[in-house]
C-alpha positions in Angstrom: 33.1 4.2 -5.3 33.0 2.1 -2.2 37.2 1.9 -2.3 37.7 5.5 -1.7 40.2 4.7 1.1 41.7 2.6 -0.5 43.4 5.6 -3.3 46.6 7.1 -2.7 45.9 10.3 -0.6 47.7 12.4 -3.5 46.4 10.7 -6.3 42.4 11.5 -3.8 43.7 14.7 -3.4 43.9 15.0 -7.2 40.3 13.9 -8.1 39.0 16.1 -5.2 40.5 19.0 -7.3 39.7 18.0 -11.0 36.0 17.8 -9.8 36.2 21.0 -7.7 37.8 23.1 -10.7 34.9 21.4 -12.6 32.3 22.7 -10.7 34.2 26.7 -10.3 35.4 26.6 -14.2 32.0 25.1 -16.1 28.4 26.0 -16.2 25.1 24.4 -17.6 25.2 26.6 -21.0 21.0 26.7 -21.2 18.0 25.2 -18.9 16.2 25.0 -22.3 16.2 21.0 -22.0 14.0 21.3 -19.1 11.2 21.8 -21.2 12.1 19.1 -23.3 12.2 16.7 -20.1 15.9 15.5 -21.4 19.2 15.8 -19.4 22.4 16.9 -21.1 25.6 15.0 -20.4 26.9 18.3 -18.7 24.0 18.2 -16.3 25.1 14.3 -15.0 28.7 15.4 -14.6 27.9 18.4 -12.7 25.7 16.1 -10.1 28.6 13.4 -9.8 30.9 16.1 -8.9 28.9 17.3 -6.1 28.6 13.2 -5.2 31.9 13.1 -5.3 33.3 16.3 -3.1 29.8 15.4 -0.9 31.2 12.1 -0.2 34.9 12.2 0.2 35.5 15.8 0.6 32.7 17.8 2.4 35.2 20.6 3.4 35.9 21.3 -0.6 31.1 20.8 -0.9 31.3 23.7 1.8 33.3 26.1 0.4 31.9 26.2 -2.9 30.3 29.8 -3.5 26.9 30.9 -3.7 27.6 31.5 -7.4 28.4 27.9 -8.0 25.4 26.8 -6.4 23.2 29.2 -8.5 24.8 28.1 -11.7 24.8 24.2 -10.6 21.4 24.1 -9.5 20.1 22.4 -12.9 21.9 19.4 -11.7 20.9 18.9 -8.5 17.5 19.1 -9.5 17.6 17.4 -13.0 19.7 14.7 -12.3 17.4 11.5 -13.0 20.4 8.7 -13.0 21.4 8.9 -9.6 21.2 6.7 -6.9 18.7 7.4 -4.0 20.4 7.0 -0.7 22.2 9.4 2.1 23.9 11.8 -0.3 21.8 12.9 -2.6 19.0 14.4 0.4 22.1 16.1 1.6 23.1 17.2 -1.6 19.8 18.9 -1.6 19.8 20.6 1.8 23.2 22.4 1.0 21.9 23.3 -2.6 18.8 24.8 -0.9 20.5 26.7 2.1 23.1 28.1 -0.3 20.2 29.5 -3.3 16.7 29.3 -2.1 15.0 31.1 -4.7 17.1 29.5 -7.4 16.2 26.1 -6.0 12.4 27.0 -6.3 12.6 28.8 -9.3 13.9 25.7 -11.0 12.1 23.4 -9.2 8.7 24.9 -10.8 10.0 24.8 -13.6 10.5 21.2 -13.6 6.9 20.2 -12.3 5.5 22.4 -15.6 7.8 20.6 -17.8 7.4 17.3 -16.6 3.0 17.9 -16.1 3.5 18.9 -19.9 5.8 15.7 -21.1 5.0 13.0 -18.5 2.1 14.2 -17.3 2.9 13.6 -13.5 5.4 15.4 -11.5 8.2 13.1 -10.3 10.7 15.7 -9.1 8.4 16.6 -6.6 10.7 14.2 -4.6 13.4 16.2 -4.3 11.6 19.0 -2.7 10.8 16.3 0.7 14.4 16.9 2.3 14.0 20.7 1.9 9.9 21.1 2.7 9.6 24.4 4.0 6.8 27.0 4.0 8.0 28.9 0.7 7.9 25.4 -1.3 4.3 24.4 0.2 3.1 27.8 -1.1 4.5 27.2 -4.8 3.2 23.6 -5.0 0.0 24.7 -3.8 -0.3 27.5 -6.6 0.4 24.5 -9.3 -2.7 22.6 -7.1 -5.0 25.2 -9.3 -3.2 25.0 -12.3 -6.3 24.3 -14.6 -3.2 23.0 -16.6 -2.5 20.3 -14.8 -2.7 16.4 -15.6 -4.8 14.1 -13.1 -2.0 11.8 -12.5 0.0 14.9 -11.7 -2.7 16.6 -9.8 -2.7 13.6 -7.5 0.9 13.3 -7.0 1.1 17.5 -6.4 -2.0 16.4 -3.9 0.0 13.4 -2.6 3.0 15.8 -1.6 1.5 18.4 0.2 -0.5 15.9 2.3 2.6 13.9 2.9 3.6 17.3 4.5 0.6 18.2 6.5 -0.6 21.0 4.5 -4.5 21.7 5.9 -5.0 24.2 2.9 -4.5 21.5 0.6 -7.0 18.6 2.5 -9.6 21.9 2.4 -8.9 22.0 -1.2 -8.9 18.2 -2.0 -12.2 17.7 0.5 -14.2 20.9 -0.7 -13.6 19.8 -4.3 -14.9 16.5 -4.0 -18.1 17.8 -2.2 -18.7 19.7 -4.7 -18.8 16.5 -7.2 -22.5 17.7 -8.7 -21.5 21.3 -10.1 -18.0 19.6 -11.7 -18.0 19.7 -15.4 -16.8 16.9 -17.6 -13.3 18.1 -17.5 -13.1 18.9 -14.5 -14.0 15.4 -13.1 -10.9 13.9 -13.8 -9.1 15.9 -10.7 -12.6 15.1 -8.4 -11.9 11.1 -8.9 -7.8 11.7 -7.8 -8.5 13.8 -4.9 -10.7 10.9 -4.0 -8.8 8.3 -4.5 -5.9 9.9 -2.3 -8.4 11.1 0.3 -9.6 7.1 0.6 -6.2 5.6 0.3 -4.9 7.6 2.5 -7.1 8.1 5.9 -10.9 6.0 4.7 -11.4 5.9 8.0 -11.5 9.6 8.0 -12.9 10.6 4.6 -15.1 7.6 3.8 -18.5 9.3 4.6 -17.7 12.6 3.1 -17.0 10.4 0.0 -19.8 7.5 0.3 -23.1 9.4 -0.4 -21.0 11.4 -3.4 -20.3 7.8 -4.6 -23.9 7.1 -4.3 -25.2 9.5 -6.3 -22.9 9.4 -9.1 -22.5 5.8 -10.3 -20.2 6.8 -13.3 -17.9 8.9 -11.0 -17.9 5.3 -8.1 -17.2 3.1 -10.9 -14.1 5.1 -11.8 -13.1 5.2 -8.3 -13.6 1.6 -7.5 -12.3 0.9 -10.9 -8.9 2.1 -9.8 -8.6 0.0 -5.9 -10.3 -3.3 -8.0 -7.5 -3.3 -11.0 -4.8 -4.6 -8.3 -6.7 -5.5 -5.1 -3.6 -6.1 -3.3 -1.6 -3.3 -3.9 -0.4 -0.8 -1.2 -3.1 1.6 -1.9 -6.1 -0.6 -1.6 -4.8 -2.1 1.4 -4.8 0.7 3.2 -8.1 2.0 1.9 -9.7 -1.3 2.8 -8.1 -1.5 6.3 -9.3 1.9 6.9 -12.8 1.2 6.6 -14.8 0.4 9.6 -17.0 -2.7 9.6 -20.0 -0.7 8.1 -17.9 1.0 5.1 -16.6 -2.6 4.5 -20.4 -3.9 4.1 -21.7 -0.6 1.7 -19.1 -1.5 -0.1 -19.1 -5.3 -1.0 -23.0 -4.5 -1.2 -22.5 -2.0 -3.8 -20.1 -4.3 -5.8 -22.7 -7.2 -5.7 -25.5 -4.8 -6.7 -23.7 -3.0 -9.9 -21.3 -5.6 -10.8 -23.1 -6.4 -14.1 -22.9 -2.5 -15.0 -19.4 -2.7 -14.0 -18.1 -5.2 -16.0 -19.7 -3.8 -19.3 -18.0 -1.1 -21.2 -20.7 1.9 -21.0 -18.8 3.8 -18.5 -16.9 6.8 -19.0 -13.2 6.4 -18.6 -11.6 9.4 -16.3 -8.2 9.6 -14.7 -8.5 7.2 -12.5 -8.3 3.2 -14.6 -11.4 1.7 -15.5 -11.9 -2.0 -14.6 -12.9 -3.7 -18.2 -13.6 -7.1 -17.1 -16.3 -8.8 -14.1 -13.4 -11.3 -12.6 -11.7 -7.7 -11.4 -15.0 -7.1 -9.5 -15.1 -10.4 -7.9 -11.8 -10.1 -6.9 -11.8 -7.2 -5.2 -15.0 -8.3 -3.3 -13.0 -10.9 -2.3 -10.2 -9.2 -0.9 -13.3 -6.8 1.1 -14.0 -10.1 2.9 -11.0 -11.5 3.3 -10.1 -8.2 5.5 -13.6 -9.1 7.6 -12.5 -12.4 8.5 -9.1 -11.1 9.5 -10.4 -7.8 11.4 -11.6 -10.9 14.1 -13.9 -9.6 15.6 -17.7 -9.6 16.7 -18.7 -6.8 14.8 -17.1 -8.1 11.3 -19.4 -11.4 11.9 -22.3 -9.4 11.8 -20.7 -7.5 8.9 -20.8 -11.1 7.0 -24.5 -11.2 8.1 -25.7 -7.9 6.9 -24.4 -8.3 3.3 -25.8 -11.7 2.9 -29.2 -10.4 4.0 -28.7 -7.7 1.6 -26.8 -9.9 -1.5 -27.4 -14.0 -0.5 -24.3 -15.7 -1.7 -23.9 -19.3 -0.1 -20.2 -19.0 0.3 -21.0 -16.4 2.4 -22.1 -18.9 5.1 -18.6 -20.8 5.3 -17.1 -16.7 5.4 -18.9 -16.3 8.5 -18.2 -19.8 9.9 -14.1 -18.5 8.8 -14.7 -15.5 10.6 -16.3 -16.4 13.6 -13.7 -19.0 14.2 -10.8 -15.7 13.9 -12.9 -14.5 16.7 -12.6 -17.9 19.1 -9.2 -18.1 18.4 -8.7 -13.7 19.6 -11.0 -14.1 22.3 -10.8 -18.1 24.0 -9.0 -17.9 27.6 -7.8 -21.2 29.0 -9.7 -21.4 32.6 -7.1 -20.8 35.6 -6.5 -23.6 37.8 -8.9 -22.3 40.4 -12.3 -21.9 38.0 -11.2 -25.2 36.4 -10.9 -27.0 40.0 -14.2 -24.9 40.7 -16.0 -26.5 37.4 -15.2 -29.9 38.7 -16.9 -29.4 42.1 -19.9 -28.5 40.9 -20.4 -30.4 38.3 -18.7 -34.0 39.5 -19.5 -37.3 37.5 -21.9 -39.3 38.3 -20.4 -42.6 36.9 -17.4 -43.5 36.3 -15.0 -43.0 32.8 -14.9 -45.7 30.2 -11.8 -46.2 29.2 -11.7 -47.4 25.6 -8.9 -49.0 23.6 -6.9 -46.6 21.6 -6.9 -46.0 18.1 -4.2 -45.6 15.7 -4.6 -42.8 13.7 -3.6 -42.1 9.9 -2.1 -38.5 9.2 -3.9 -38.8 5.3 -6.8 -39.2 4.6 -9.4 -38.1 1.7 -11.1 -34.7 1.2 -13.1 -33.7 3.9 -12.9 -36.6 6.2 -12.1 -35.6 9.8 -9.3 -36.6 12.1 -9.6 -40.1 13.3 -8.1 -39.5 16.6 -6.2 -37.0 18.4 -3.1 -38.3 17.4 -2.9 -37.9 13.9 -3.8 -34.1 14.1 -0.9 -34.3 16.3 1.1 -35.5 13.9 0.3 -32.9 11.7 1.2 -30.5 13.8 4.4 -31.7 14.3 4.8 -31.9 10.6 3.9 -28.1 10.3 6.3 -27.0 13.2 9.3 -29.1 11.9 8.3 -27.4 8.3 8.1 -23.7 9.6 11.6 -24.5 11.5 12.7 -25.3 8.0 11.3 -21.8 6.9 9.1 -23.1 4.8 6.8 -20.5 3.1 2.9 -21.1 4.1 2.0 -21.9 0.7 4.9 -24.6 1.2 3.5 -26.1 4.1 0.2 -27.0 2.8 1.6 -28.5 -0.3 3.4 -30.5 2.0 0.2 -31.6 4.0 -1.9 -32.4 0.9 -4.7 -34.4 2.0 -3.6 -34.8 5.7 -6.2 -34.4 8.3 -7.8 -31.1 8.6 -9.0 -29.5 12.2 -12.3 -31.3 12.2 -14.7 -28.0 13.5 -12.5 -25.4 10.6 -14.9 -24.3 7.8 -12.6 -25.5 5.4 -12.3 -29.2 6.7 -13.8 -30.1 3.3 -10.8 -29.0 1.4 -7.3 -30.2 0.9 -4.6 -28.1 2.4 -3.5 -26.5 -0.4 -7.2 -25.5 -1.7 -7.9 -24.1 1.1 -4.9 -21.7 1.2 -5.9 -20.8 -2.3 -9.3 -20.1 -0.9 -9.6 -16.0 -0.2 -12.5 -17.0 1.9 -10.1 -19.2 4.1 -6.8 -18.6 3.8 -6.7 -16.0 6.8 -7.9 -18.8 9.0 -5.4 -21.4 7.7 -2.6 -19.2 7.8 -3.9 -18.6 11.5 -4.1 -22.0 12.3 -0.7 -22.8 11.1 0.8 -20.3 13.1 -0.6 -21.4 16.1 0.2 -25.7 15.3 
């Protein structure tokens, strides 16, 4: 209750003691509904009490006995309805300090029970604020558990790399280089440990896993399968951004080259999810250029350039135009007053300047027809600063534009405002250009 301070000290003083005398007077009666993956009503008062005395009345949380703490342990654990915030990881340090071995004993019991119902391992969660070297060692004995579901392999995986456990990345890497002796069912943990390995460090894993991912197209399908299902989800982002300019190109070459196997239905589904239909595969091939445009750089140009010698696709030419002009905009340095005052000496006019009447200049105009004058891409971008001082979203902006004048050297001069921010292939470049109006 956020209007603790605001109740009577006696009437406080009162609650602090109904929920202590709880806690010393009760126990959880069985732990048999562990197995069952339900939580008895007793279990959610227990945890609130501890909320409670945690809260307002950490003197009373201290003095409870080891006994109470042995008995209560269920709760701390098994609790599933309360909130995540401060409290409940110090909840957890207290419960461990005060019964270690109860704490683990439980706690193992949970990630069998939940592997068995759920199949995955969500209480693994409330080990983080208490990692130590006893808990690494029990959750690395359920890493072998033949027992174990994929989903739950990974997230067992997931957890002792969050910790920094080097037993378990000799584990996860040995067992995916060992991809050709894995039978059927023993595949299903192969495709996690590389799909954790790549979304978590590609940089560092990708060419252990590449040549495995050659060789077995069934096993790369499922892989690819699970980054291409949502291409711009946390775990594909940073599997993508990982990848060095040369990863990025095997890549979108190997989607263009197997795409037609990949959209049918003959592959094998694993762990990992299965893409079912070709529009996934174009999409994530997509998103794999859209992160070379943005990396703006040299190297990612020639990137563009490799994989169209490898897999011609026209709109691959306006990508690189898209990507090369990221690069101008990274790299261009106005010239100091000095070199420019330099230029001018050495290259003076010969004749003199014409100076013509000006032009007025309309801020619309129909697709793809460049900027009369100056002055109306000036307007423009006075339009777009006014609009991003009225936080207006990008998407906004260009609606707001519509057909006005586009930069005239952009790749995507030829579309409207808004179809080019729909455009994967441009909208880093707009977005760019906006920012910098």
């Amino acid at each position: 209750m956020p209007s603790w301070k605001q109740i009577q000290p006696e009437i406080l003083a009162q609650i602090v003691q109904a929920a202590t005398g709880y806690l010393e007077n009760y126990r959880v009666a069985s732990t048999s509904w562990i197995d069952e993956s339900e939580v008895w009503f007793t279990v959610i008062c227990g945890y609130w009490a501890l909320r409670l005395l945690c809260q307002i009345a950490p003197d009373a949380l201290g003095r409870l006995n080891d006994d109470v703490w042995y008995a209560w342990m269920p709760s701390v654990l098994g609790n599933r309805d309360g909130p995540s915030d401060i409290l409940h990881p110090m909840i957890l340090k207290v419960a461990y300090q005060r019964a270690p071995a109860r704490f683990r004993e439980l706690l193992s019991r949970f990630i069998e029970a939940q592997n068995k119902q759920l199949g995955d391992v969500p209480v693994l969660n409330r080990a983080v604020p208490v990692w130590d070297v006893e808990i690494a060692d029990l959750v690395r004995t359920k890493l072998i558990d033949s027992g174990l579901a994929p989903r739950a392999f990974r997230t067992v995986l997931g957890a002792l790399l969050d910790a920094g456990d080097e037993a378990a990345l000799k584990m996860a890497t040995d067992l995916v280089g060992a991809t050709s002796s894995a039978s059927a069912d023993h595949l299903d943990r192969v495709i996690q440990a590389t799909v954790e390995l790549l979304s978590r460090d590609s940089s560092r894993h990708w060419r252990l896993v590449w040549p495995i991912l050659l060789a077995n197209p069934g096993m790369a399908t499922q892989v690819f399968g699970y980054f291409g299902r949502d291409p711009y989800s946390s775990d594909t982002s940073r599997f993508l951004r990982g990848l060095s300019e040369q990863g990025l190109v095997e890549l979108r070459i190997w989607l263009s080259e197997h795409e037609a196997m990949l959209a049918g239905d003959e592959s094998p589904t694993h762990g990992a999810a299965q893409i079912d239909s070709a529009g996934d595969w174009r999409w994530l091939s997509s998103v794999v250029v859209s992160v070379l445009i943005e990396r703006g750089t040299a190297d990612a140009v020639r990137a563009i350039r490799q994989i169209y010698d490898k897999a011609p696709d026209e709109r691959l030419k306006r990508v690189e135009h898209a990507a090369q002009e990221i690069v101008w905009q990274k790299t261009w340095m106005p010239l100091s007053p000095a070199d420019l005052l330099s230029l001018v000496a050495k290259h003076p006019l010969d004749h003199p300047v014409e100076k013509r009447p000006e032009r007025r200049a309309v801020v619309g105009g129909s697709a793809g027809k460049k900027a009369s004058s100056d002055g109306s891409l000036m307007k423009v971008k006075s339009r777009i600063r006014q609009l991003r001082k009225d936080r207006y979203t990008y998407a906004e902006i260009c609606d707001d534009l519509g057909k006005a004048v586009r930069p005239p050297n952009a790749g995507w001069r030829t579309l409207s405002w808004p179809d080019a921010f729909k455009d994967p292939t441009y909208k880093a470049a707009v977005k760019s250009w906006i920012s910098r109006a």
